[in-house]
N, C-alpha and C positions, 0 to 999 in steps of 0.2 A: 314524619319520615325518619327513621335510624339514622345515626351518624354513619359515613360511611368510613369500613378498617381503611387506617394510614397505608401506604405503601403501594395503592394499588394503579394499576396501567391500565387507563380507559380507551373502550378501542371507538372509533369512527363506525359509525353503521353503512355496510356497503350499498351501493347502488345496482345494476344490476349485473349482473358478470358479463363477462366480455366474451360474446358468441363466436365461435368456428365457425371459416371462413365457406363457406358452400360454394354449390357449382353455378351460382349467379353472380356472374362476373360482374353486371351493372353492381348488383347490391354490395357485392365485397368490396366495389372501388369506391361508393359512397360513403360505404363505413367506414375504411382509413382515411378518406378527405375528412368525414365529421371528425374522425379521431385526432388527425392532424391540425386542425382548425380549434380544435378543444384545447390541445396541449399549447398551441399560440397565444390563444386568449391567457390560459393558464399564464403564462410566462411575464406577459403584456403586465397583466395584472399585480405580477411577482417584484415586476421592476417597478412597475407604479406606487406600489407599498414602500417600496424602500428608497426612493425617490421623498416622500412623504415622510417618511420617518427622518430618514437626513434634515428637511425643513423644521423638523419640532425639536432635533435633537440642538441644530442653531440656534433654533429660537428659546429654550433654554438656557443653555450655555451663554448667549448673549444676555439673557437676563441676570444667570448667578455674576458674570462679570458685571452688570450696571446695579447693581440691587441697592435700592434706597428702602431701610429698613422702617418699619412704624409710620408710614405717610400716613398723614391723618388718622392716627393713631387707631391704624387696622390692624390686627394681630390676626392670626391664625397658631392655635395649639394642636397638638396631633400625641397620641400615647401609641409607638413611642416618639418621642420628642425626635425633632428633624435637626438635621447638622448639614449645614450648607445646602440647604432647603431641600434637601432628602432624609426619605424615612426610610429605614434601613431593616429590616428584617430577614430573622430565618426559623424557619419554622419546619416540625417534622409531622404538624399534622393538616388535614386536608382543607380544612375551615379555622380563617383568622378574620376579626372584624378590627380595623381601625377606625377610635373615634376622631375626627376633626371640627372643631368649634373656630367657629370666626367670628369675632367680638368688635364690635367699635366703642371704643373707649374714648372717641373725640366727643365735640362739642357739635358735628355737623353731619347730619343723615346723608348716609351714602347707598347707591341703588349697588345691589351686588349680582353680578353675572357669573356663570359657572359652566364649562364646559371639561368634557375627558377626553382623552386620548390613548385608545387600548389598540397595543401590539401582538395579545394573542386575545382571540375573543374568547368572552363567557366564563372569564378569568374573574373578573372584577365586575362588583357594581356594588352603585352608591344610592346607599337608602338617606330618608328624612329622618326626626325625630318619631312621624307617624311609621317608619317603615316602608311608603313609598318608594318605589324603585325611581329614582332622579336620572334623567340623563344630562340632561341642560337645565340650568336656571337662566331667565330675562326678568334684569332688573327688580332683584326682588331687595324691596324697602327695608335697612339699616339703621333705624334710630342712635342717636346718643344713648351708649350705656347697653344696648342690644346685642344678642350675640345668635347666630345661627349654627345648628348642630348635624352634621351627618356622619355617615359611618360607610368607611367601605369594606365591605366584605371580599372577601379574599375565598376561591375555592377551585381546587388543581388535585386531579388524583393522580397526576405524573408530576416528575423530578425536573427541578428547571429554575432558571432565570428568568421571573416577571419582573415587567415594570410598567405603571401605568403616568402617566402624566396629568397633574390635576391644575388646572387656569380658574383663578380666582382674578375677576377683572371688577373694578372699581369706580363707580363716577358720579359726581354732585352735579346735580341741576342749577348751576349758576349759570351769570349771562355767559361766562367763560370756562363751560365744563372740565372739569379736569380728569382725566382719566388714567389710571394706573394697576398695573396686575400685580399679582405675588402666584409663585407658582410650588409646590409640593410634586417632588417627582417620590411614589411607592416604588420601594424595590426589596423583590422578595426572594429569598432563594429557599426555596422547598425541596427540602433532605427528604425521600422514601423509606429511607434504611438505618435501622436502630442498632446494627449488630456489629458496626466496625469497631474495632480496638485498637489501641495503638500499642505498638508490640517494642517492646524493648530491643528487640532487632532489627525493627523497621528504618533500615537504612537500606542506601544504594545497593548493598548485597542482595537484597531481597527481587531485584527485580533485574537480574542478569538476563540480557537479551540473549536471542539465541539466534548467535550468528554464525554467516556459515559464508566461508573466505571464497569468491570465485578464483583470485588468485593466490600463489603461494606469494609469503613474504622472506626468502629465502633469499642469504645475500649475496647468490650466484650461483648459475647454472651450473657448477664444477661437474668433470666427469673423469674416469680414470683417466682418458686418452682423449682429448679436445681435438674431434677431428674440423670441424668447423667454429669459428670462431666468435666472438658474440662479441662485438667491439662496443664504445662507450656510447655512440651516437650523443654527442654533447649539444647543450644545449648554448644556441648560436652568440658571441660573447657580446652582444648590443641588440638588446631586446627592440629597437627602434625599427628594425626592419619588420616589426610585428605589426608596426600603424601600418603596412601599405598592405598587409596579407589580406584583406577585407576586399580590397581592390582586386588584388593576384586572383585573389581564387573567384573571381566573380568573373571576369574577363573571360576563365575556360571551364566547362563543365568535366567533373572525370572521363578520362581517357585513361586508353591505354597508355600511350607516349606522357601521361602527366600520370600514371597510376602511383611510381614510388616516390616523384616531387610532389606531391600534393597529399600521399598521407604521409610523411616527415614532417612538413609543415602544421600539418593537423594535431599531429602527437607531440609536436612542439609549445602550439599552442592549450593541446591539453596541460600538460605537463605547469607548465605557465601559470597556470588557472589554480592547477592542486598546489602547487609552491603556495601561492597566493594565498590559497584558502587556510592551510594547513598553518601558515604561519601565526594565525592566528590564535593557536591555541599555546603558542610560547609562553614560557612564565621565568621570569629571574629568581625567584627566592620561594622553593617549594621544599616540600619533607616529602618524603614517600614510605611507603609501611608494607610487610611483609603480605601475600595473601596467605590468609588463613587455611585455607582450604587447597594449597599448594606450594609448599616455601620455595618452590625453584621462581616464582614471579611477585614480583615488585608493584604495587599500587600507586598510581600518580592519578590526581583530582585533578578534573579538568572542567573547564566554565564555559559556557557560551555551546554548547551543542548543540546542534540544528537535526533537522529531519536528515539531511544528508551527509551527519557526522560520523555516523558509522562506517559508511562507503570508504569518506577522505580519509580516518581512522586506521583502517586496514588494509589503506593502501601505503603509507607511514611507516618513520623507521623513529625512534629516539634519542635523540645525543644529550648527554647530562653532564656537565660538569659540575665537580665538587666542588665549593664556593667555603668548606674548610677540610683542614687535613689532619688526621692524629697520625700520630707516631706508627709508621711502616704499614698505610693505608695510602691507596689511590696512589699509583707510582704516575698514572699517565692523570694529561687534562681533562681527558674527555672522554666516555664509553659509551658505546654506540648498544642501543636493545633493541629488540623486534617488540612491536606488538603483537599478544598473543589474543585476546579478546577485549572487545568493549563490552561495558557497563552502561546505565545512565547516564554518571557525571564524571567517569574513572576510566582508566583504560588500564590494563593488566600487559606488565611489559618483563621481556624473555630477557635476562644480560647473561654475559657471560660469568662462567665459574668462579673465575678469581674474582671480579667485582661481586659478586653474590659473597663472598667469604669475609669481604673486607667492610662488608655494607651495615651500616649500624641505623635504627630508628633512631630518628631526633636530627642527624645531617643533612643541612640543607644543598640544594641544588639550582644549578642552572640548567632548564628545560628548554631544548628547541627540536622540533617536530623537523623532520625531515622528509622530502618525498623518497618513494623505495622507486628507483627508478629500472627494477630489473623487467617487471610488466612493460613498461612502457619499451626498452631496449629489446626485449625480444619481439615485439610488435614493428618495431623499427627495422631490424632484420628481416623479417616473414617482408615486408614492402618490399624491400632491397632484394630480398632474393626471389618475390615474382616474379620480379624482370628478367634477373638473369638465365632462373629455369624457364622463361619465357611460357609463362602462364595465362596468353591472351586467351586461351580456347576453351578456358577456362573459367575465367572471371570475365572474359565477355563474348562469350557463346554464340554463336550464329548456327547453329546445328547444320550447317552442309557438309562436313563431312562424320556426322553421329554415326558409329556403327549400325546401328537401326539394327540388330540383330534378331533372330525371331523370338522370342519367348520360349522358356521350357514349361513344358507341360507337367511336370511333378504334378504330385497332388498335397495340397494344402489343406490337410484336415482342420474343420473344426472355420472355414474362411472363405467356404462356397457360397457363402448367402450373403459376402459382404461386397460385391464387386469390386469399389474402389482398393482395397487393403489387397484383395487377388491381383487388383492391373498393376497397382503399385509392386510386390513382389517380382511378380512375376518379370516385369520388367528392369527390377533393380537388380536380379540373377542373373540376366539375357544382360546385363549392363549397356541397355537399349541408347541410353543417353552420353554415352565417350564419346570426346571428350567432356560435352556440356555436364556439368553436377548436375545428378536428378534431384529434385525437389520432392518430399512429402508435405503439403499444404495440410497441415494437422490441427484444426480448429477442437476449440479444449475437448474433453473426453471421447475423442473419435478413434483412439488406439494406436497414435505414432509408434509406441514402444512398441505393441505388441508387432505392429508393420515390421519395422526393423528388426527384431529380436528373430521374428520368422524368417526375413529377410537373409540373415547371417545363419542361420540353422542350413537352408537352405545353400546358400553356398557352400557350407564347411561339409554337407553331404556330398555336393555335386561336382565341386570342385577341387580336387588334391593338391593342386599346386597354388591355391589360394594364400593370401597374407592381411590380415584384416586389422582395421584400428579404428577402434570408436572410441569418439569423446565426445566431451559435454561443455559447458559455460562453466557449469560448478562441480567439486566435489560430490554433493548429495547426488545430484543427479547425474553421475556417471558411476557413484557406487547403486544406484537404483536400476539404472538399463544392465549395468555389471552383476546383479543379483537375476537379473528377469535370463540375460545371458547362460547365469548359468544354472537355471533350473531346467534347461535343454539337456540330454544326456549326452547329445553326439556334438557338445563345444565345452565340458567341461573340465576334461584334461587340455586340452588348447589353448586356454585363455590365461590371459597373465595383465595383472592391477599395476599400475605404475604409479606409485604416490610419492609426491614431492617430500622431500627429505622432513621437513619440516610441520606436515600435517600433524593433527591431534589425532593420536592414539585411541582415544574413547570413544571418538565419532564410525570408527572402524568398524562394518559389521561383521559380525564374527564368523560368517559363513566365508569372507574376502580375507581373511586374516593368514589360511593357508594358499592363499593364492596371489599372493601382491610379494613384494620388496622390500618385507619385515624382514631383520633379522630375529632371528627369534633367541637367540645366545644375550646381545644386548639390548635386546627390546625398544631399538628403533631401526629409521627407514634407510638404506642402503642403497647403491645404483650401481645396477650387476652390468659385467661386461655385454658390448655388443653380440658379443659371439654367443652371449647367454638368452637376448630378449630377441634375437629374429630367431629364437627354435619356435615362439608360439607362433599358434595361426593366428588367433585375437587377441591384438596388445587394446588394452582398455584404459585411459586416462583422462585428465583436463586437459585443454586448451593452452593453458599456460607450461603444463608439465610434460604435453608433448616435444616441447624447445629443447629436450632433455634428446630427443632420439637425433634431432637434426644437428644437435655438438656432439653425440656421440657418433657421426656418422654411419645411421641405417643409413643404406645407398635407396639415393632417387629411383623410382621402379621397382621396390622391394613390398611395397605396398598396391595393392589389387585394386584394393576397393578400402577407402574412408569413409566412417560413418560421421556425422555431426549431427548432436540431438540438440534441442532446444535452440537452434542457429540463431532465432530468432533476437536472440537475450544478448547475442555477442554482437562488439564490435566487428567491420570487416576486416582488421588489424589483428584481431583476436582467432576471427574463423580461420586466416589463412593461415596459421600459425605449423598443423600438422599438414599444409599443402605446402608450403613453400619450402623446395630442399629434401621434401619425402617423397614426392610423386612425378612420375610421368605422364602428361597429360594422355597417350593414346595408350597408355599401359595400364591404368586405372580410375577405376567410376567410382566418383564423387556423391556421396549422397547429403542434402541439407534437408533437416526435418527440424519444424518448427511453425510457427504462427506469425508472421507479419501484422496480426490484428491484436496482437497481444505486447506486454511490457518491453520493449528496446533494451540498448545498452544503456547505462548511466554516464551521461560523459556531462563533465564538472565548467567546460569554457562553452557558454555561449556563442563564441566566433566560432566555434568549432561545431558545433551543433548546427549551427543558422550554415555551415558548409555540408553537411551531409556524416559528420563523426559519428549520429545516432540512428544511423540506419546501418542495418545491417547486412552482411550479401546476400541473404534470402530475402529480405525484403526489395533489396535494390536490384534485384534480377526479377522477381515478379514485377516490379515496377516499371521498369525500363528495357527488358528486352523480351522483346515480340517471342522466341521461343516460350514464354512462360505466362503466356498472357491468357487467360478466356477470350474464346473467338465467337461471343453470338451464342448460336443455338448450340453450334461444336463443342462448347467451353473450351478445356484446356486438351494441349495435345499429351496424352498419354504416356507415351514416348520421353515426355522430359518431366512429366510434375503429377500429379496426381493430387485431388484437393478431396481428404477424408468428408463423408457425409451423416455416417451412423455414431450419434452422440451415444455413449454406453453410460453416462455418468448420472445425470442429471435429470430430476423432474422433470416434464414438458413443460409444464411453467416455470421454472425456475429459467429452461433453454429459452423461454420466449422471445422474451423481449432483445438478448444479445445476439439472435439467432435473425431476428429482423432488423439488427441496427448495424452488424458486421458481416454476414453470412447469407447474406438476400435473401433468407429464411428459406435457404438449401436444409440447413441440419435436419437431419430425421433422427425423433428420439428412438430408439434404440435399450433406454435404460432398463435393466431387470424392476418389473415391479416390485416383489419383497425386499427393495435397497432402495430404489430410491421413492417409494411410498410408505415408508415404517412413520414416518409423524404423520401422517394428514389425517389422523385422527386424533391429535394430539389434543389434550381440553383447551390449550392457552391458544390454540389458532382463531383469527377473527371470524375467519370459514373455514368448517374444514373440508377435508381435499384441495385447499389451496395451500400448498406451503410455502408461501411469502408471505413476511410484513413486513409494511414500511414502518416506524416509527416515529411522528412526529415530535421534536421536543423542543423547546423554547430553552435553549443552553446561550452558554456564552463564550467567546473563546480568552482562552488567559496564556500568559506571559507568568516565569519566575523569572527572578532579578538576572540580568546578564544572560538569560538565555532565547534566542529569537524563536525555538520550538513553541507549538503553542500548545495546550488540551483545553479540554473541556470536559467539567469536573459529572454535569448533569448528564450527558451520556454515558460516563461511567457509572453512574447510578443504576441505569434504566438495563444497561449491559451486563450488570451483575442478579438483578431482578431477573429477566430471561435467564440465566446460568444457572440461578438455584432452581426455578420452576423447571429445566430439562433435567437437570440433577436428578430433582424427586422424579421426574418422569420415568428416569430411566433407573432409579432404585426400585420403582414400580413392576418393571415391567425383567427383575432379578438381577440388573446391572451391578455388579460391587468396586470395581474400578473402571474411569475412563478412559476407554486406548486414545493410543496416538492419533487417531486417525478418525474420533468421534466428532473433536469440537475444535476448531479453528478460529481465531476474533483478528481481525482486520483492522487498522489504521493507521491513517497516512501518514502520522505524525510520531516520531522517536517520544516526544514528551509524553502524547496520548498512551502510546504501549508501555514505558513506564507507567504511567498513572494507575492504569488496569494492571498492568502486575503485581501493586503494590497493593492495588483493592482486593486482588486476588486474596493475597498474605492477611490483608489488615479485618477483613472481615470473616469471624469467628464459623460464622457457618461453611463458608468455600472453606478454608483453612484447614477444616478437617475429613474435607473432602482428598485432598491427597490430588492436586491437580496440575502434575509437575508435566505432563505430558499433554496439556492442553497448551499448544501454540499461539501466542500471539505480537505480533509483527507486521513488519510495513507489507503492502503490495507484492514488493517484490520476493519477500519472505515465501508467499506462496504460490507463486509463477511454477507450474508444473506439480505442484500438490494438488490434492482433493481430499474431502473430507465430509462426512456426513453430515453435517453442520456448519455454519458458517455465518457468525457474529461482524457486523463494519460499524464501525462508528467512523462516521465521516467528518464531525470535528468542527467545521466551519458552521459559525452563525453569525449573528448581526452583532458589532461591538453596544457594550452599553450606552445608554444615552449619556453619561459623563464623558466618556472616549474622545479625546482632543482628536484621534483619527479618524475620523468615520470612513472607512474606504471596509469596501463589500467586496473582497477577494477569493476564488471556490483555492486557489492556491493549488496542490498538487493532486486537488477533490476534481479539479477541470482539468483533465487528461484522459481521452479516450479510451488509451491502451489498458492506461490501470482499472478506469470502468469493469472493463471486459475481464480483465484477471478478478476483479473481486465479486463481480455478477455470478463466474464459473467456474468455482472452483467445490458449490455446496453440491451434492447430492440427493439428499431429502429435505432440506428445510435451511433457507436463507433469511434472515433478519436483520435489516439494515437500519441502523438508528441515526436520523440526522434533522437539521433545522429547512425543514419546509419552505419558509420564508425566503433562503436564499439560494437552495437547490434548485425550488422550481426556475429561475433565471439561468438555467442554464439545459439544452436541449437532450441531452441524455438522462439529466436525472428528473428531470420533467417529466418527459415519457415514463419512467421508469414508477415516480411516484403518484400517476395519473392511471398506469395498469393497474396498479396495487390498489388503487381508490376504487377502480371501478370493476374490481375482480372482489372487494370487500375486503381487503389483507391490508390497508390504512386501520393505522389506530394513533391516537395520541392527539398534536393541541391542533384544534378547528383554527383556519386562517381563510376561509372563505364565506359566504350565506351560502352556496350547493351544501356545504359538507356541514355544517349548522342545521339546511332543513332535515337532512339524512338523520342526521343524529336524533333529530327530535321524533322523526318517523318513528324509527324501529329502536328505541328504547337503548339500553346500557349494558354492557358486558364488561366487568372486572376482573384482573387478574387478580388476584392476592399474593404478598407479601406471603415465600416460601415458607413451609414446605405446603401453605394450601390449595384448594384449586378451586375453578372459576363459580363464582356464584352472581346472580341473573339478580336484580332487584329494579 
């Protein structure tokens, strides 16, 4: 049989696909209990392995610690030679053989027993000197001077971390037998990819995340004329009153009467938390160096960055002190810098003029991290001022006295055949729901924007004495609803961007550039007078940069109707931010659009979390208050919520499985065939017309020194193999560059998205692809994105058998919410690469890699005898090592 090409991705043979559900009720509900009882065993079995594997990894390690070497003068040799009784290898092609010899060089015949222990099957086996395939030896005879010979073969056509564990156990026939092991643990790491180089550049520059600030880092709301006031809200001067908040807040659930004592408390306790955390990236004796690529910002190297260093990051202010002085440099102690963007292991920080003048490479400094408390102080405010504008009807809604208005009848071209997006409009114009906020329940590609966008068209026709303001959680996605806005003709003189003084200029689309608070004389952002921003009908901003209109006193009532997109993403601190101080509860309809089944806000205190900080008001109004609840057969009342049904985005398979695990498999796909079935003919699929694969791969996860992020290097492998195979694909089919909006790659981990950006760089073939527009980032990065494609490498595997820790953690991979953002965000073709082993112990990705098994879209390392006989059934499919395609052997 041919050797088989290095590099290539062996797929699992499928079973049989998984049949549409018919009009036999008995039969459909036998099939989800098989199916349900499938994926238990599944799980059962998942935990049982690794239960097992914990006991060898003990039993191990208890040995390297006890080991008494040459007992009875038993040797074992191994090429290559073993170091603390591991044999260490790496290799870039798909077949390696180790030989091991065990020789007794004593005076006393010893019976020799042998047993293995394989973590991925079909990976390993151990021949004789005749080439038998061995699995156990009992007691085979050891003379003086004798020596026994076997070889283990080695054979992986995917990227990974094996390891196999080999028991050579030992024992004389006296009257008092003696018995003793020596153990050889194999451990291999097999490289795919021959094309990486290491680039004289290949530093942190190389792999600059692409972040994108939900709030401004600005160091005060200033405004010409401060008509309301933004006080300090300090933080309480004896943190001891914080051991009893656990207690406080448990005693009452939110209320009205506790609505602004109890988030104070919360955003105290936040605030608490990021102090905390933040402090940790302090340094006394640092140099920092000009950016290259922009001499207004100063470079400082920072250690220890976790998954959620980014968030703490830029929420952060800088204080430096100079630790020496020259001659009419640094008059003051200490200068305070914004951070303008993170890096890897750097963060890129804003100082002022004169310190930029006086600043010289080579001077060292004292570094301490500070929280920017202006986020948190205007959150603090929005509580404070619920009350006072007396917002119960608001934030806790009883709908008895809702206008209930009738509906207008306009006509909504182009949104007759989608009912739920017509009841929702129609009703959000009739502003059927004041004072209660209407909800758009917008489960991923069901069209919130286009709802809303129509939404607002519709008003600014119907209504002349309207005043409108939408905003968003982030920047991007209030300059994307702010673009859809103004491709309407009859809102495009109307509308006006409001961006925080302090925003990145580059990130600006260029269509919003005549429309926002640029100066265009000094080429930055400006805050025009009051009497300038209520001429528009639709002010457009963030959440944080709305605080801007309530210190410059737009009057309460001057606002109609409030949009809030993505609600779901903010805190309730955050949502109320353009409600409290801008609106009159019987004067104006509140709209929240967004997902409750999708990504929350990020809040950093545990105590604050465990109290309700990371739910947000759209979630905690469908939760807990009867107006917005499904009733039975009725569902929801229309009147206050609308839950979208028609999925536009996504393959039905790709909607399947999150479509049944969040959406009680309401979603109707909806998606244009020519968009999201352009791959399911693609050669590297396992089936085609199925555009899912799972990948299984036997990785590991790793640590760099000081940093608690982790990656793992062999799903980077396997994740760049896919990338050049769609490359050629689409060079194929006349592609010459990739848009923004082709390829997206997912993971949970800051270290992970370094690692792939830097494979990106380092390997010669992407390199010269030109792939500055393929995104890849946490979860949260693509919360309200889609993209035709979509790479996850979910990161967590089993630590190695050496690992003093053996703890089996899914870490921020076991979170429902991010599931569901990284499941829906592909539209043709999803590909998730992860460890089998430890996914299936957990009930979503179980399901998830149990459809893909049994739909045929499993490829990668066998971890059961079902997917073993599968394999053997229906033969072998390889991908090859770009740019070639599949060939059948």
């Amino acid at each position: 049989m041919p050797q088989k090409k290095p590099c290539q991705l062996q797929m699992l043979p499928a079973a049989q696909p998984v049949q549409n559900i018919g009009s036999d009720t008995s039969r459909c509900l036998d099939e989800l209990q098989n199916a349900s009882d499938v994926e238990a065993q599944m799980a059962q079995q998942a935990r049982q392995k690794i239960q097992e594997r914990l006991k060898k990894a003990k039993l191990f390690q208890r040995y390297r610690a006890q080991l008494i070497p040459n007992k009875y003068n038993v040797t074992i040799t191994s090429n290559p030679a073993s170091t603390e009784e591991k044999i260490c290898l790496t290799v870039y092609e798909n077949t390696k053989v180790v030989p091991l010899t065990v020789k007794n060089s004593g005076l006393k015949t010893v019976y020799l027993s042998f047993r293995t222990f394989d973590f991925v099957r079909n990976i390993f086996t151990v021949r004789d000197s005749h080439g038998n395939s061995i699995k156990t030896i009992r007691k085979h005879t050891l003379g003086p001077g004798q020596a026994y010979k076997i070889k283990v073969h080695f054979h992986a056509d995917h990227a990974g971390f094996y390891e196999q564990l080999l028991i050579f156990t030992f024992e004389t026939h006296q009257p008092s037998s003696d018995e003793f092991e020596i153990m050889r643990l194999l451990e291999v790491i097999h490289h795919t990819s021959f094309s990486e180089e290491l680039l004289p550049t290949a530093t942190n520059s190389l792999c600059r995340l692409q972040t994108e600030k939900s709030m401004s880092t600005e160091g005060e709301l200033t405004w010409p004329k401060p008509v309301v006031p933004l006080e300090q809200y300090p933080m309480p001067k004896s943190t001891k009153d914080f051991m009893k908040s656990d207690t406080h807040l448990q005693e009452t659930l939110l209320n009205w009467k506790n609505y602004s004592k109890r988030f104070h408390l919360l955003l105290h306790l936040e605030e608490l938390q990021l102090k905390t955390e933040i402090e940790k990236f302090n340094q006394d004796d640092v140099t920092m160096f000009r950016d290259k690529s922009n001499k207004n910002l100063l470079i400082l190297k920072i250690v220890g960055a976790s998954g959620n260093s980014s968030s703490l990051l830029s929420a952060s202010q800088v204080l430096v002190t100079p630790l020496e002085f020259e001659r009419g440099s640094f008059e003051n102690a200490a200068y305070k810098g914004l951070i303008h963007h993170e890096d890897a292991e750097q963060v890129h920080v804003q100082f002022c003029e004169k310190f930029l003048k006086q600043f010289k490479e080579g001077l060292r400094f004292k570094v301490n991290f500070i929280v920017n408390r202006l986020p948190l102080r205007v959150q603090h405010r929005a509580a404070a001022l619920a009350y006072k504008h007396r917002l119960k009807k608001v934030l806790f809604p009883t709908g008895n006295i809702s206008s209930q208005q009738s509906c207008s009848q306009s006509k909504l071209l182009g949104l007759e055949n989608n009912p739920e997006q017509f009841m929702a409009i129609q009703n959000i114009v009739a502003a059927s729901a004041k004072p209660a906020p209407y909800l758009v329940f917008g489960p991923p590609g069901t069209g919130k924007t286009v709802t809303l966008v129509e939404a607002i068209k519709q008003i600014v026709k119907t209504q002349t004495s309207c005043n409108i303001l939408v905003c968003a959680h982030s920047n991007s996605a209030t300059d994307h609803l702010c673009e859809k806005i103004l491709a309407e003709k009859t809102c495009r003189r109307k509308l006006y961007r409001l961006y925080a003084l302090n925003c990145s200029m580059k990130n600006i689309p260029q269509i919003l550039k005549h429309k926002c608070n640029l100066d265009k004389k000094t080429n930055t952002f400006m805050i025009p007078s009051k009497e300038e921003l209520i001429k528009y009908k639709i002010m457009v901003t963030t959440l944080l940069t709305a605080a801007r209109l309530v210190t410059g006193g737009i009057p309460p009532g001057h606002y109609t109707y409030v949009f809030v997109d993505e609600a779901g993403q903010a805190a309730e601190t955050e949502c109320i931010i353009p409600l409290a101080g801008l609106i009159q509860p019987n004067r104006c309809q509140i709209v929240l659009a967004g997902d409750p089944k999708q990504s929350g806000p990020i809040i950093t205190s545990k105590l604050a979390v465990k109290h309700g900080m990371d739910v947000s008001l759209l979630e905690r109004l469908m939760r807990d208050i009867n107006l917005y609840k499904s009733h039975g057969t009725c569902g929801f009342n229309s009147c206050f919520v609308t839950k979208l049904l028609r999925n536009y985005r996504s393959h039905p398979e790709i909607l399947k499985i999150p479509n049944e695990l969040f959406y009680e498999g309401q979603l109707q796909p909806y998606a244009p065939k020519e968009k999201c079935s352009k791959y399911c003919k693609w050669e590297q699929l396992p089936k085609k017309g199925f555009p899912l694969i799972f990948h299984g791969v036997a990785g590991s996860i790793e640590r760099d020194a000081r940093c608690p992020s982790v990656y793992n290097m062999a799903e980077v492998e396997v994740l760049k193999e896919y990338l050049k195979a769609l490359i050629n694909y689409l060079h194929k089919k006349g592609v010459t560059q990739i848009g923004p909006e082709e390829i997206g790659i997912i993971a949970p981990y800051r270290k992970q998205v370094e690692k792939i950006q830097i494979a990106l760089q380092m390997d010669k073939d992407l390199r010269k692809e030109n792939l500055e527009h393929i995104l890849v980032g946490s979860v949260e990065k693509f919360q309200s994105k889609e993209f035709n494609i979509i790479l996850v490498s979910t990161v967590r595997s089993s630590p190695k058998l050496t690992a003093h820790k053996q703890q089996f953690t899914l870490g921020f991979v076991d979170n429902e919410k991010r599931f569901n953002v990284a499941m829906t965000r592909a539209r043709a073709l999803l590909i998730v690469v992860g460890d089998p082993r430890v996914l299936k112990t957990d009930k979503l990705w179980n399901k998830f890699i149990h459809y893909c098994s049994k739909a045929g879209g499993y490829r990668g390392i066998t971890i059961s005898g079902a997917e073993d006989e599968n394999h053997q059934a229906s033969g072998n499919k390889h991908i090859h090592k770009y740019p070639h395609t599949v060939e059948v052997v």
